[in-house]
N, C-alpha and C positions, 0 to 999 in steps of 0.2 A: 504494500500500500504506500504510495507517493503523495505528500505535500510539496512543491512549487513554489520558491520562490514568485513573491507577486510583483508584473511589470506595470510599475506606476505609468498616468501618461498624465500628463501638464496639458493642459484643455483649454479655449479661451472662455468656454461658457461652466469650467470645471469650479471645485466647492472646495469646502474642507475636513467633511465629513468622512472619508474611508479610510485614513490613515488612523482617528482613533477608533473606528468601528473595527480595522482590523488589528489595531494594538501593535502597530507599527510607527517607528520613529521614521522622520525623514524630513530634510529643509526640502523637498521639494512641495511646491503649492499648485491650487488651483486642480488639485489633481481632481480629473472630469472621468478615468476608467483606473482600473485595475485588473490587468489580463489575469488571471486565475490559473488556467491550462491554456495555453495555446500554441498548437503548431504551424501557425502562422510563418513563412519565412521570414528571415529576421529579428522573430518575435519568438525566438520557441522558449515554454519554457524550460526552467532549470531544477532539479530536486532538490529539496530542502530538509536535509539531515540526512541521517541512515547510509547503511553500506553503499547505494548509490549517488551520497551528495557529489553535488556538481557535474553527473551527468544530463544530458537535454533530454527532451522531450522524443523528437526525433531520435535521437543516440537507446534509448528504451525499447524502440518500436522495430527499432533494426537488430537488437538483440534478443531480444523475446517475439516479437510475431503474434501470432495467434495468441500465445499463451497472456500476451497483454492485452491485444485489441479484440479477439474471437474470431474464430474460424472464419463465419461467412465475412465478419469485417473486417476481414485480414484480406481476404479475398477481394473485397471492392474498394478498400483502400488503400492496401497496400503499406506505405512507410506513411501516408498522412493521415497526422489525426483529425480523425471527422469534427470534432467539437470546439468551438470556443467560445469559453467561460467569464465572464467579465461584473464585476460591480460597475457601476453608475451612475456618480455623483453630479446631477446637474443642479450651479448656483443662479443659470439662466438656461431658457430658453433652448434647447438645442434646435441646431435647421431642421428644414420638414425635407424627410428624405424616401428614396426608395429602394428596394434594393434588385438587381435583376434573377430571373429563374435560371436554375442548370443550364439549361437550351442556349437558352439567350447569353449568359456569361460566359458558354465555352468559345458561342459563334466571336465572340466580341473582344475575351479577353484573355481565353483559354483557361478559364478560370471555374467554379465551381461557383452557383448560386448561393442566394443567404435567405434561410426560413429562418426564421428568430422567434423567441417568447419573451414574454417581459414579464417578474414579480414582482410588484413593487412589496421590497422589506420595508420601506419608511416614506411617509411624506409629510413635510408642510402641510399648517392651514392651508388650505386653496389650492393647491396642487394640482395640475392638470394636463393631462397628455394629447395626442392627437389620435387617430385611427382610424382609417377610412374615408369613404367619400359618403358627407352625407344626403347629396342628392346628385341624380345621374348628371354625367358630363361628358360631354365628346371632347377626343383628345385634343380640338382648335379650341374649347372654352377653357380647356387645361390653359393651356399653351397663356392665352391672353389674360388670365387669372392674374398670372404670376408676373405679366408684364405691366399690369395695372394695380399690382401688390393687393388682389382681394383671393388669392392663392386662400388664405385660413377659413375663408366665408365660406366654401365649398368643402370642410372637412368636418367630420363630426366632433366634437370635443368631450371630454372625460375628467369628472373631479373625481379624484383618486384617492385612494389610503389605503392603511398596511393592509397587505394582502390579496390586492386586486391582479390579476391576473389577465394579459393578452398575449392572444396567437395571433403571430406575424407572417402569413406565408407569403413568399416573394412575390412582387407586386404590387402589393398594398401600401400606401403613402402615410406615414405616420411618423411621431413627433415628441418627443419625450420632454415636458415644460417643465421650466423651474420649481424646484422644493422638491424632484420627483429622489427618491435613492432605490436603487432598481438592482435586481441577478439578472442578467441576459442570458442565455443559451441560445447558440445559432451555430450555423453551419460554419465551418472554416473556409470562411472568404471575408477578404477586405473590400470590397466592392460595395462603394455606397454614392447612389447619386443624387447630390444636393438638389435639391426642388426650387429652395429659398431658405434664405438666410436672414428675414429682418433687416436686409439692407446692411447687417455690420461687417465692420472693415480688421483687418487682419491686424497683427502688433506692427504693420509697416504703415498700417494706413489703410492698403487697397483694401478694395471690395472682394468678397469670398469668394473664388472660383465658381461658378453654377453652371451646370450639367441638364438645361433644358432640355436639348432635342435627345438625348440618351436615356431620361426619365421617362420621356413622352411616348417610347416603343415598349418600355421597360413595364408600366404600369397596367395595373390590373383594375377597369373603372367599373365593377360587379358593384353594386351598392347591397348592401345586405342593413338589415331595421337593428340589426347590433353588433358591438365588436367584440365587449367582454366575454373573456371565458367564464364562464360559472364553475364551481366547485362546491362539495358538501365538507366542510371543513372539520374532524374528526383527531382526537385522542386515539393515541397508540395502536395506529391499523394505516397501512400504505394505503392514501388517496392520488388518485388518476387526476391529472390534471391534463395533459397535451398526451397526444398520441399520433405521430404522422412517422413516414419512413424515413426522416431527420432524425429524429430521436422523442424518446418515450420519457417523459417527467411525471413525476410522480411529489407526494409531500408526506413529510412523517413531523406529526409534533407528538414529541415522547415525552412523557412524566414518570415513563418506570419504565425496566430494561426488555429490549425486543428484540427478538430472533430476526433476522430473513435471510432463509435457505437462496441460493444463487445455483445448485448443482442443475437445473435444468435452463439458465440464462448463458446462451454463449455470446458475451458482449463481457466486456468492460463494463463499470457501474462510476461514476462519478455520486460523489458526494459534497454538498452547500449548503454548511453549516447559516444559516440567516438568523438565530437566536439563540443564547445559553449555551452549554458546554456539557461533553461527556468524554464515553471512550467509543473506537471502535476496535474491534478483536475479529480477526478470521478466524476458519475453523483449526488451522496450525497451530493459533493461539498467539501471535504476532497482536499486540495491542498497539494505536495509538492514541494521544488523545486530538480532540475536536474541540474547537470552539468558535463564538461568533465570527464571521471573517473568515473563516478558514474553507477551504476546500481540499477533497480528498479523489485521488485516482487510484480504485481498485481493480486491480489485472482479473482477466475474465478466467483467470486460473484458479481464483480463488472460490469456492464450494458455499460458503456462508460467511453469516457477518451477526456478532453480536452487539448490539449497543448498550451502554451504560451511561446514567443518565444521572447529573450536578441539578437536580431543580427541575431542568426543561432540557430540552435537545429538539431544534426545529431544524429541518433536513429538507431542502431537494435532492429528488435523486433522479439521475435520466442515465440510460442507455443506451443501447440501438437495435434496433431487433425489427426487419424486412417483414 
């Protein structure tokens, strides 16, 4: 089981809220993400303690195989990890973005699409995000929206707090507002095309780069009457939350210690920690501990997992499984 050094990023619309939610020192500010896992190139991460400190991410997946990532996901990904994990501290505003499908990302940039989820662990009074279109539009009233800056007037909007839950599948134009403190899970791809930006201008000055006419093929204009996910929020018993051939999230809030058997899951199981602290133990007996901020990569070799629980233990967990 691997914990990950976390890659801080300095954000212009970033906060100051993850460095003590993850009980991390660091002069850097404004920090707006914190990569969790990512095999990201450039970005992979790094292990944090134990007999493999200081190897990567990548460097794991080419030694282990299957035995880390799981057979069938061995097979369709090969050396890249499917997943990247990130917190979300927005102090403003982030731009309203989209992101492209498999199809379209590989025609485009040889790259892999981005389906995403969003939890929000924390928010501000008033907190509010974006999602969706809330009434139908053709891709020319897109287009002039954005040019005559009523881009927001055509989205649905969302007051938020702890706990709310959206599915992001590629395509959909959404928007994460200030106060929001969020887990993301999404596919492994950096590909994101700014929509609009509020007009702000960079630390030099200029105005933000925007990605009109790449959004406007990118985009999926389905108007649907809602964008939240719903959930039955439950005490010590694994709740479904997302289920797509991206990956499968789940949530556990524990108050007393809990089993879950893994011998018939062939995946990897990530584990995000988003409240309180405990342990977690394989079936080898290999314990570590968990706490707020933290996140955990368990190899699909692993049979079981036992938790132990300081008060609370609040857990996502996702996988992958075709």
């Amino acid at each position: 089981m691997y914990k990950f050094r976390p890659i801080l990023k300095s954000m212009l619309w970033g906060g100051e809220k993850i460095a003590p939610y993850k009980g991390v020192e660091t002069e850097l500010r404004s920090i707006g993400e914190s990569w969790e896992i990512s095999g990201v190139k450039g970005c992979e991460s790094v292990v944090d303690g134990g007999k493999d400190d200081g190897m990567s991410l990548t460097e794991l997946i080419t030694r282990d195989k299957a035995a880390l990532l799981g057979r069938s996901n061995y097979e369709r990904f090969g050396k890249e990890f499917p997943l990247l994990i990130k917190f979300i501290d927005a102090r403003q505003d982030l731009s309203i973005q989209v992101h492209p499908n498999d199809k379209l990302a590989w025609e485009r940039h040889q790259s892999k699409g981005k389906t995403e989820m969003w939890y929000v662990v924390d928010a501000d009074e008033g907190s509010r995000l974006r999602s969706g279109f809330a009434k139908q539009v053709t891709p020319d009233e897109y287009e002039k929206s954005i040019a005559d800056n009523t881009i927001t007037d055509l989205l649905q909007e969302y007051d938020i707090h702890k706990g709310d839950l959206f599915f992001l599948p590629a395509g959909r134009v959404h928007s994460i507002g200030a106060g929001a403190f969020i887990a993301e899970i999404q596919q492994t791809s950096n590909i994101t095309y700014r929509i609009y930006d509020f007009n702000r201008c960079d630390d030099s000055g200029n105005p933000r780069e925007l990605h009109t006419e790449l959004s406007k093929g990118a985009i999926d204009y389905t108007v649907l009457p809602d964008y939240r996910t719903y959930y039955d929020a439950r005490n010590d018993e694994l709740v479904p939350l997302v289920s797509c051939r991206y990956f499968t999230t789940s949530m556990l809030h524990l108050t007393k210690p809990f089993e879950m058997p893994l011998d018939e899951l062939d995946s990897f199981v990530i584990l995000i920690c988003t409240a309180g602290s405990g342990t977690v133990t394989d079936n080898e007996g290999n314990t570590v501990t968990l706490r707020q901020g933290e996140s955990l990569l368990v190899p699909a070799s692993v049979k079981g997992l036992t938790f132990g629980v300081n008060g609370k233990l609040d857990l996502l967990t996702s996988w992958i499984v075709e």
